[in-house]
C-alpha atoms as a printed R data frame, in Angstrom:
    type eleno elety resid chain resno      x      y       z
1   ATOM     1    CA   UNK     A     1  0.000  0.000   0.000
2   ATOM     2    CA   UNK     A     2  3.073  2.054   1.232
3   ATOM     3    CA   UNK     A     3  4.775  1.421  -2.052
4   ATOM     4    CA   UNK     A     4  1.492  2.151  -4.486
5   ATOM     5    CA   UNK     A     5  0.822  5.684  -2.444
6   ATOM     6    CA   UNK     A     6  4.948  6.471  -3.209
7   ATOM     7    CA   UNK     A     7  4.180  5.480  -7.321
8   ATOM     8    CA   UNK     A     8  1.103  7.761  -7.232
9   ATOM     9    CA   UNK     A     9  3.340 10.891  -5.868
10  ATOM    10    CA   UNK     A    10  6.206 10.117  -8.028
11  ATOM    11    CA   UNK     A    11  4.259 10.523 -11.203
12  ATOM    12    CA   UNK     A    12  2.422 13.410  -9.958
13  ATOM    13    CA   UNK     A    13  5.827 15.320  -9.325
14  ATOM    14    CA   UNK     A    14  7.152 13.705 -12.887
15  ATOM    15    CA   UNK     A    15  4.039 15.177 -14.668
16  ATOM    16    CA   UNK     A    16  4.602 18.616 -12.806
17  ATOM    17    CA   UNK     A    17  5.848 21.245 -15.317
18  ATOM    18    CA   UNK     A    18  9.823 20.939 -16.002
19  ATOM    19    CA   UNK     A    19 10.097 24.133 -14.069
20  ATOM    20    CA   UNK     A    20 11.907 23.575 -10.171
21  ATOM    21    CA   UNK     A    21 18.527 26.560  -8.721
22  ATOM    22    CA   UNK     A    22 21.287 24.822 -10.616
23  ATOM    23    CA   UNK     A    23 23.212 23.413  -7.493
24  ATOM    24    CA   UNK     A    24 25.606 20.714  -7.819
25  ATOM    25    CA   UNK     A    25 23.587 17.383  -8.079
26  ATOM    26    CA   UNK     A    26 25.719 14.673  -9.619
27  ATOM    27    CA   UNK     A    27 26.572 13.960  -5.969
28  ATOM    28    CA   UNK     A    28 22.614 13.682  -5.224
29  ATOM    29    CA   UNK     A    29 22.908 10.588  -7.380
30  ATOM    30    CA   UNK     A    30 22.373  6.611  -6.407
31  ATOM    31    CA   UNK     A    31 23.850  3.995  -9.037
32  ATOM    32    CA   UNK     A    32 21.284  1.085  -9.709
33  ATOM    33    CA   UNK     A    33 19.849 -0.844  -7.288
34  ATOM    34    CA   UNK     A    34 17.199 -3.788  -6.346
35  ATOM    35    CA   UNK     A    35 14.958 -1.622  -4.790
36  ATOM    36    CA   UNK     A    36 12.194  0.329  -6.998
37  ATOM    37    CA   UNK     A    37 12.347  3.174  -4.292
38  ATOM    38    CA   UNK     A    38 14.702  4.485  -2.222
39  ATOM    39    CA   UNK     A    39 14.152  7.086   0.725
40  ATOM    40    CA   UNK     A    40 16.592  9.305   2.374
41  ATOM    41    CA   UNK     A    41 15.982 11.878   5.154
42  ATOM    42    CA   UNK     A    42 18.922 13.803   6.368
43  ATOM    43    CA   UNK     A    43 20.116 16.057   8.768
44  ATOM    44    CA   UNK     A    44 23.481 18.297   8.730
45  ATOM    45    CA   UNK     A    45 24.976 21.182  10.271
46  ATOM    46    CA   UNK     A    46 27.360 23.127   8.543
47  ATOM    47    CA   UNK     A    47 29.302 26.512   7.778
48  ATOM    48    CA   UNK     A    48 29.408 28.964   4.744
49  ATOM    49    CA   UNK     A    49 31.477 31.707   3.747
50  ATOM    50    CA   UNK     A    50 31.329 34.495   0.686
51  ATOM    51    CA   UNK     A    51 31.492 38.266   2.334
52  ATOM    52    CA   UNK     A    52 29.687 36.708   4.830
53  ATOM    53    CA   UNK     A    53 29.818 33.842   7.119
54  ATOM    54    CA   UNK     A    54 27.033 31.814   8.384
55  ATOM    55    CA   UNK     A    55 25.884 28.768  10.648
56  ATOM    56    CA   UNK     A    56 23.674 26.249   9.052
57  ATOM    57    CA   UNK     A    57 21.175 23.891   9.706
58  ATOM    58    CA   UNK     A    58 20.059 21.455   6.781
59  ATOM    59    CA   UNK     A    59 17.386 19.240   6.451
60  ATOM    60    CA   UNK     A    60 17.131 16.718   3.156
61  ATOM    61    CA   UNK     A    61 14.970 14.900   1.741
62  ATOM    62    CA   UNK     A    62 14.887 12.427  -1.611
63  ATOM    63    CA   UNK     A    63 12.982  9.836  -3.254
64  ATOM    64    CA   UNK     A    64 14.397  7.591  -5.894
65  ATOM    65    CA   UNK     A    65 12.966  5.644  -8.580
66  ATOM    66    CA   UNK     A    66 14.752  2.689 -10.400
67  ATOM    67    CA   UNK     A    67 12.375  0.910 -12.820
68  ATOM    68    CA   UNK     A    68 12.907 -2.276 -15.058
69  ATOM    69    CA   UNK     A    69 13.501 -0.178 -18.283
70  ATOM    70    CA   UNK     A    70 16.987  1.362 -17.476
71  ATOM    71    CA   UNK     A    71 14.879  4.959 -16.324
72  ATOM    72    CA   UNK     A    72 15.734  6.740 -12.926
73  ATOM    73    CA   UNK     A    73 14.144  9.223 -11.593
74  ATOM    74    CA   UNK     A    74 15.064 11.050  -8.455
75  ATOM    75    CA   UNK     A    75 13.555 13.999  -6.511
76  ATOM    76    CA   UNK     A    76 15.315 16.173  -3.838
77  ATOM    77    CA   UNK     A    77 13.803 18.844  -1.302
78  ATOM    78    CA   UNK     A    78 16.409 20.507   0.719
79  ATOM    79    CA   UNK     A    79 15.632 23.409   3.252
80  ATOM    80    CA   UNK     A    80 18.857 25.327   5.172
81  ATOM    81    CA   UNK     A    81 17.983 27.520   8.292
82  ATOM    82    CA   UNK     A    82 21.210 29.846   9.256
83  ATOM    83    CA   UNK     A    83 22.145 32.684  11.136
84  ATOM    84    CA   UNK     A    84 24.574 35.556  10.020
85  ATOM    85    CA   UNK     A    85 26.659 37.978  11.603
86  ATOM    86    CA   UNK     A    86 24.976 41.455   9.835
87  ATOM    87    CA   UNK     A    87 26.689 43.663  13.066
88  ATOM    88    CA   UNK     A    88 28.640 43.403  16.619
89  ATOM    89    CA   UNK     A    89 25.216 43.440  18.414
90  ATOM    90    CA   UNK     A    90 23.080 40.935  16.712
91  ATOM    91    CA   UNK     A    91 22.898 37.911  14.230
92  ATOM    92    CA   UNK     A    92 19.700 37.659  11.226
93  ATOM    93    CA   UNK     A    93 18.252 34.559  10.082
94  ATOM    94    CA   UNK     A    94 18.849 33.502   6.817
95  ATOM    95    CA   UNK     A    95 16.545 31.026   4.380
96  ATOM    96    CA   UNK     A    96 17.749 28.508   1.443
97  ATOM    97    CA   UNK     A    97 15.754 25.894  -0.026
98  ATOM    98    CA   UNK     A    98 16.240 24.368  -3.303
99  ATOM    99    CA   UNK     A    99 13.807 21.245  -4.901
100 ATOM   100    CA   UNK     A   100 15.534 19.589  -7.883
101 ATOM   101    CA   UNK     A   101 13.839 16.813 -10.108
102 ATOM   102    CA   UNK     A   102 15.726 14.457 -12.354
103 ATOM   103    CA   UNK     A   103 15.296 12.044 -15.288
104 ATOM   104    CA   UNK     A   104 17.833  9.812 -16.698
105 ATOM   105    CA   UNK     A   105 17.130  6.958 -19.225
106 ATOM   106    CA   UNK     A   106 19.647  4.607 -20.690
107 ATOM   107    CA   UNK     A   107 19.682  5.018 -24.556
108 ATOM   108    CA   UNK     A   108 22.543  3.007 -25.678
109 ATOM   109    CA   UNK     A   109 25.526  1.190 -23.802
110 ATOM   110    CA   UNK     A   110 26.846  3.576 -20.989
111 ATOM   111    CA   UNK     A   111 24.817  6.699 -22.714
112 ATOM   112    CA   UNK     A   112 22.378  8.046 -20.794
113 ATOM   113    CA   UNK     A   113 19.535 11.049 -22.168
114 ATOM   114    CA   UNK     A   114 18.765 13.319 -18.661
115 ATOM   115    CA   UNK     A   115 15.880 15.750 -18.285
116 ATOM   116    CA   UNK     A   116 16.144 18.193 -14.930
117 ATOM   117    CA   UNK     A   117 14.430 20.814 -13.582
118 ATOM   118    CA   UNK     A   118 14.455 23.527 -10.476
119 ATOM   119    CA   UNK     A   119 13.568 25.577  -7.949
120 ATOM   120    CA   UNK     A   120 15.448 27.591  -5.456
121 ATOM   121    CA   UNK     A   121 15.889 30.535  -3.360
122 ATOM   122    CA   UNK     A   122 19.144 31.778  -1.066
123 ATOM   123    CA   UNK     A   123 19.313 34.664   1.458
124 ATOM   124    CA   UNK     A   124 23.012 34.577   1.413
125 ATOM   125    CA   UNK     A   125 23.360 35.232  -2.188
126 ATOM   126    CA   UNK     A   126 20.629 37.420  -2.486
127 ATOM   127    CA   UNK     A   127 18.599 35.110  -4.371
128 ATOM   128    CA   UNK     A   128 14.750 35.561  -4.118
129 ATOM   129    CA   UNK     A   129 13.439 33.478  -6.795
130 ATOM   130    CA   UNK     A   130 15.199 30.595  -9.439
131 ATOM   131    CA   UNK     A   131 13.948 28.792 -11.809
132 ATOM   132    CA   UNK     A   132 15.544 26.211 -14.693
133 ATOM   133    CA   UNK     A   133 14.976 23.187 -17.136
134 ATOM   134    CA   UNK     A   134 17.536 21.575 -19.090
135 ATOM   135    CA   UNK     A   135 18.985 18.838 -20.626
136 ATOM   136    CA   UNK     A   136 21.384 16.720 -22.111
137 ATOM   137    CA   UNK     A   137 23.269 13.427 -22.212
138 ATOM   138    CA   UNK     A   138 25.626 11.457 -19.966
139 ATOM   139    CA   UNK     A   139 28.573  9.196 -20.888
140 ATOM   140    CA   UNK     A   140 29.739  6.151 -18.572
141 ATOM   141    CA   UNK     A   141 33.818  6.874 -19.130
142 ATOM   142    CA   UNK     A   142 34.896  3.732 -16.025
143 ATOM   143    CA   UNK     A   143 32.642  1.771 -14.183
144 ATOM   144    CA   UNK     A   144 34.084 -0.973 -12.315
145 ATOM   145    CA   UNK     A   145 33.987 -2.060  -8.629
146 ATOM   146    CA   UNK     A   146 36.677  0.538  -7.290
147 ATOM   147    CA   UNK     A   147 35.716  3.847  -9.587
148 ATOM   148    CA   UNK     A   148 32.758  5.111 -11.348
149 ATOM   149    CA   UNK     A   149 32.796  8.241 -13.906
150 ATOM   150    CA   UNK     A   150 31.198 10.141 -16.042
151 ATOM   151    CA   UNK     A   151 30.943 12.901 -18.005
152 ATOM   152    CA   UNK     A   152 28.105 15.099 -18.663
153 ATOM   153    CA   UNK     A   153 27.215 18.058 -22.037
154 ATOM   154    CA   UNK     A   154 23.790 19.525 -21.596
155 ATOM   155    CA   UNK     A   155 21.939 23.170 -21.551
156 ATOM   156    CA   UNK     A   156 19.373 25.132 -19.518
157 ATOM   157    CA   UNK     A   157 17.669 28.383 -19.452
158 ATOM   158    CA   UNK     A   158 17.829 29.906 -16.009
159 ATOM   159    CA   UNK     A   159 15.238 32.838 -14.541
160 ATOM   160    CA   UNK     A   160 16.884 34.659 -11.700
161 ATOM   161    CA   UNK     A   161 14.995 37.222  -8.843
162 ATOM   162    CA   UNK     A   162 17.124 39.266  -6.527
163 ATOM   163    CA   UNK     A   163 16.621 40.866  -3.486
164 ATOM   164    CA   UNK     A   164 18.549 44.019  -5.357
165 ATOM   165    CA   UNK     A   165 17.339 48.094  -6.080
166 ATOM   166    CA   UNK     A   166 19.150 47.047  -9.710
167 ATOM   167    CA   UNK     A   167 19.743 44.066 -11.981
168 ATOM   168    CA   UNK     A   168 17.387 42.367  -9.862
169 ATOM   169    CA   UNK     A   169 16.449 40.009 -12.609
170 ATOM   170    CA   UNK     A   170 17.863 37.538 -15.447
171 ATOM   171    CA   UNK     A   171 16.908 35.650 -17.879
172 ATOM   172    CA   UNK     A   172 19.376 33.644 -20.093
173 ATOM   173    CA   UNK     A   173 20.656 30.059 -21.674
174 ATOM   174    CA   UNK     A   174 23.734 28.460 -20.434
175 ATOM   175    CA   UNK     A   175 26.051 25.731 -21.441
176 ATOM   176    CA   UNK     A   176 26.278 22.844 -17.995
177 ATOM   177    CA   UNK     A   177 29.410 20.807 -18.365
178 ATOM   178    CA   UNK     A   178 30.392 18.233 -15.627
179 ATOM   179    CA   UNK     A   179 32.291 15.657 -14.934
180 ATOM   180    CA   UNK     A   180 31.822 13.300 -11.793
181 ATOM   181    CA   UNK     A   181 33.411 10.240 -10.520
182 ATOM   182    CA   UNK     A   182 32.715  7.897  -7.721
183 ATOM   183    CA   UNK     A   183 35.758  6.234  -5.638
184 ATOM   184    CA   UNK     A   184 34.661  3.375  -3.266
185 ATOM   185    CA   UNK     A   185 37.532  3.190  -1.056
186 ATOM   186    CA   UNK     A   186 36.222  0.246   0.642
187 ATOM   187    CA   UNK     A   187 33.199 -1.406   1.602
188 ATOM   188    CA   UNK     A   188 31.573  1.198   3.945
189 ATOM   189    CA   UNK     A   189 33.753  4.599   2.553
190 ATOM   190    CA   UNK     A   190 32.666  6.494  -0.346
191 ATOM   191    CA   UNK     A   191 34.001  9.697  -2.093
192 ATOM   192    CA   UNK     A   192 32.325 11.464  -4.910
193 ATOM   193    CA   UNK     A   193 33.338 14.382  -6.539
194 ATOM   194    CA   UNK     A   194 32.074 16.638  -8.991
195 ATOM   195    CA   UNK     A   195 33.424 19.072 -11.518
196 ATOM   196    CA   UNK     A   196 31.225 21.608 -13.241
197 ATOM   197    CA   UNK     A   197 31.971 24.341 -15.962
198 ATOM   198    CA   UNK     A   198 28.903 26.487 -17.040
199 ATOM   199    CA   UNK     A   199 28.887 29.462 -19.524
200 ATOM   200    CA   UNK     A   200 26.029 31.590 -20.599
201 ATOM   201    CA   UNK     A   201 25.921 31.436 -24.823
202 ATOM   202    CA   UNK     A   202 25.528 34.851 -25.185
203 ATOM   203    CA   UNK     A   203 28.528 36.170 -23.047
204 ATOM   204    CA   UNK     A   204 31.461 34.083 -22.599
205 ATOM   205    CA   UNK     A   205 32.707 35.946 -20.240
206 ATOM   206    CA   UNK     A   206 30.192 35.051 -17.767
207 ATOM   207    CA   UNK     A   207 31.492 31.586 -16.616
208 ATOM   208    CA   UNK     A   208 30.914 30.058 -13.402
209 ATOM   209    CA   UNK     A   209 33.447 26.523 -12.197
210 ATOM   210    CA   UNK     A   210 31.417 24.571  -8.844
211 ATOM   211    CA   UNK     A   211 33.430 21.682  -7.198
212 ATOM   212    CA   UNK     A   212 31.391 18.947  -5.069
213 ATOM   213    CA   UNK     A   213 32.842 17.026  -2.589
214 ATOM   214    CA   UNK     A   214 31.069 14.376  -1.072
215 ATOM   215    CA   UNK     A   215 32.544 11.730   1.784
216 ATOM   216    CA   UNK     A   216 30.160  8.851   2.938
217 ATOM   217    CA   UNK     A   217 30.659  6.815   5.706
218 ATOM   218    CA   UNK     A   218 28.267  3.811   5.931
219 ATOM   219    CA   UNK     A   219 27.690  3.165   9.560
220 ATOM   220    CA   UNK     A   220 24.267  0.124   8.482
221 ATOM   221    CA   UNK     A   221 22.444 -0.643   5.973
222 ATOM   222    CA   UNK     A   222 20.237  2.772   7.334
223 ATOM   223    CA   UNK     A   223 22.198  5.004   8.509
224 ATOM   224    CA   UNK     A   224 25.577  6.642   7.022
225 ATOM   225    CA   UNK     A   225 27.290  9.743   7.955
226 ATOM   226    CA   UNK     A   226 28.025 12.199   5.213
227 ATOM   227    CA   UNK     A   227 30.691 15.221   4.854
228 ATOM   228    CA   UNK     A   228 30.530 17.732   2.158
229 ATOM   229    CA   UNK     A   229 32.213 20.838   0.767
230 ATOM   230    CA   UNK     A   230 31.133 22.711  -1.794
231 ATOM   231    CA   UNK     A   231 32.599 25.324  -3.619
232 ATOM   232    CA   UNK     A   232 31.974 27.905  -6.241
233 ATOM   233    CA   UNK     A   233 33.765 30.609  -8.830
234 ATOM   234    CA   UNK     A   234 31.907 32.897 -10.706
235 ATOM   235    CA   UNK     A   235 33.605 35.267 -12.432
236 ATOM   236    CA   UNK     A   236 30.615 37.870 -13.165
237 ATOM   237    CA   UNK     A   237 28.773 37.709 -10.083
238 ATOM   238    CA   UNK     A   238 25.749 39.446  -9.858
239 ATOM   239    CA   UNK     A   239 25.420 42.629  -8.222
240 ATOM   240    CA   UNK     A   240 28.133 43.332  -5.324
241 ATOM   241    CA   UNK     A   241 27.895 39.712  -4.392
242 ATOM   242    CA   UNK     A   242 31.916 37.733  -4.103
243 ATOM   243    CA   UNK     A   243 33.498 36.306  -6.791
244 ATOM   244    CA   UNK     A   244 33.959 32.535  -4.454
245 ATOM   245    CA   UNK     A   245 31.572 31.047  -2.412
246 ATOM   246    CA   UNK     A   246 32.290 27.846   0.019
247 ATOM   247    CA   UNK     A   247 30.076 25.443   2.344
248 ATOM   248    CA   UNK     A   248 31.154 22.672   4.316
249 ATOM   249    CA   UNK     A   249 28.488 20.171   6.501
250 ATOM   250    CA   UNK     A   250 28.417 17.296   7.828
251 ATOM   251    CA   UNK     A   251 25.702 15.218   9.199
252 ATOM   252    CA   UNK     A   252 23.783 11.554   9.094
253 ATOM   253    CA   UNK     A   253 21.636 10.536   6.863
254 ATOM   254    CA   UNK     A   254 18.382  7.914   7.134
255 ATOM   255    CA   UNK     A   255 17.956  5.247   4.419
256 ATOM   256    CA   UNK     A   256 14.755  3.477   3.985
């Protein structure tokens, strides 16, 4: 009954219109597995820095679907509550939320097609409303039982709100270039890492470089302790915002 409810949701949000902020995702990703769906709730703490620095709290949560005909689907909802130093005499709260949905379907012998789309909004970088769909295709380079990678060509069109008096809005294509690979240094220890390289078509000189680091330590079969960093380069920020950006958390996460 548990299972059929799940289905019904699934295909409600895969019917949704393709339109949910480009964050780094590869490391959101599950291989194949038995199971038709997979749940994960998480919970991390964790810092951030630009001009600003700021104390997180993170809750995640994501749904996958394998099915029989080489298709995944996954679906994440991720909410960050943080507070950040604005004077001497008191901190601000701060709001981040993102919900990303994903479609990959084998096409030919380690060539995958992917569909995504986005939603998202950040108080840090000023960010009151993003949307984007894209898509593109994903190549299998290794897969073996010590190292998985890939590498990824696709394209989106992004529509960006900020909290600014000026350029408070944008509206463009961009090129999304990745590459990921998966290490499993043993039985319980995972590392994934992720490369991106974006570039809006009409102004190459608007390029952006995002590095995922992901370390997973499997404690059981439900429960495994996760540490990430995250970092980011933009080299035409918007408005007054930094050129780099970093996060680092660590939590647990709760399989089932």
């Amino acid at each position: 009954m548990i299972n059929r409810i799940t289905k019904i949701l699934l295909s409600c949000f895969i019917y949704i219109a393709i339109v949910f902020a480009q964050v780094n995702t590869e490391s959101m990703r599950e291989e194949d597995t038995i199971k038709d769906f997979n749940n994960t709730l998480g919970l991390k703490f964790g810092f951030e820095k630009s001009k600003q620095e700021v104390m997180d709290i993170v809750v995640k949560y994501r749904i996958d679907y394998f099915s029989s005909e080489d298709l995944h689907t996954f679906l994440v909802l991720n909410y960050e509550n943080g507070y950040k130093k604005k004077s001497s005499e008191k901190n601000t709260i701060m709001n981040k939320g993102f919900g990303h949905l994903r479609i990959t379907k084998n096409i030919y012998p380690d060539l995958f097609l992917e569909l995504f789309t986005q939603f998202g909004f950040n108080d840090f970088l000023l960010l009151k409303d993003r949307k984007l769909y894209g898509s593109g295709i994903r190549y299998k380079v290794i897969g073996n039982d010590r190292l998985n990678a890939f590498v990824g060509i696709g394209a989106m069109k992004e529509e960006e709100k900020y909290s600014l008096e000026t350029e408070n809005f944008k509206a463009l294509f961009r090129s999304t270039n990745y590459f990921t690979w998966q290490i499993y240094i043993s039985e319980n220890v995972t590392l994934n890492n992720t490369a991106y390289y974006q570039l809006e078509t009409s102004n190459p000189k608007d390029h952006r470089l995002l590095y995922d680091g992901d370390f997973e330590f499997r404690l059981n079969d439900k429960l495994t302790f996760t540490f990430t960093l995250n970092y980011r380069y933009d080299n035409d920020p918007h408005g007054d915002l930094g050129n780099t950006y970093i996060q680092v958390n660590n939590g647990i996460d709760f399989s089932f």
